[in-house]
N, C-alpha and C positions, 0 to 999 in steps of 0.2 A: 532724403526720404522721398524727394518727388520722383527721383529714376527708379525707386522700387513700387513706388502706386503707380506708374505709369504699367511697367513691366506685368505686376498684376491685372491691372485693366486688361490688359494684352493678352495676358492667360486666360482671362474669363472671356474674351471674346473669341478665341482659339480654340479654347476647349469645349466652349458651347454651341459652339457655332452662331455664337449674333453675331451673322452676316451685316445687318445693317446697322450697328451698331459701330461708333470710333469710338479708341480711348477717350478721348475727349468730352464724351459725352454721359460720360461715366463718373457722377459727381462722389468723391474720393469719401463724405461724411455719411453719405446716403445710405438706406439699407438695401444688404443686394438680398435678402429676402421677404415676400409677402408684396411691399409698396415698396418703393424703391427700384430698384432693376430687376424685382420681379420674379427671382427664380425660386425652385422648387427643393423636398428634400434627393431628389433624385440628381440637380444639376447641384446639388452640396456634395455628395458623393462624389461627382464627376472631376468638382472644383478641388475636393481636396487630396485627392489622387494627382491630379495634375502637379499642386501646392506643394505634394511631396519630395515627387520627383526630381521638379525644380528647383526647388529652394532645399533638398535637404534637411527636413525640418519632421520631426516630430509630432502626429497629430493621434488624440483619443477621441476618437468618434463618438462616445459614451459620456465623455466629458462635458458639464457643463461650461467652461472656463473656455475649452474648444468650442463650442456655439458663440460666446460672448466672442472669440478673437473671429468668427466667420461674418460680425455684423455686417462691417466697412470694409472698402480698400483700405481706410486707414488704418483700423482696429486689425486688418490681417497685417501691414506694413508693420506695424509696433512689432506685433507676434514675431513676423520672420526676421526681423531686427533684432528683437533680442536672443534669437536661438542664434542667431551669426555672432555672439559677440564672444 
């Protein structure tokens, strides 16, 4: 699971462009909207467009259930783990 939060980390800094930003620095339990890393409903779009692409994975934008898997790296790591199984 950690080479798939990593890989995520990596997509959100790719597809956002946080230039200054490492994986690393990107705490996996954190929220990546509001506090947390901070991004907006715009770079959610961005993110899960990317999400899709990559990982093959199914997402409803309308979905509550989809906001709850966008909290974390890890909460999306679950998500894309269990659409691969």
């Amino acid at each position: 699971m950690e080479n798939l939060e990593h890989s995520i980390k990596t997509l959100i800094i790719e597809c956002l462009n946080l230039e200054e930003i490492q994986p690393e620095d990107i705490d996996s339990n954190a929220s990546l909207f509001v506090e947390g890393l901070g991004l907006d409903s715009i770079d959610a779009l961005e993110l899960g467009i990317a999400i899709k692409k990559k990982f093959q994975v199914t997402l409803n934008a309308d979905s509550r259930e989809t906001r709850d898997h966008f909290s974390s790296v890890k909460s999306l790591a679950r998500f894309i783990a269990s659409q691969s199984d």
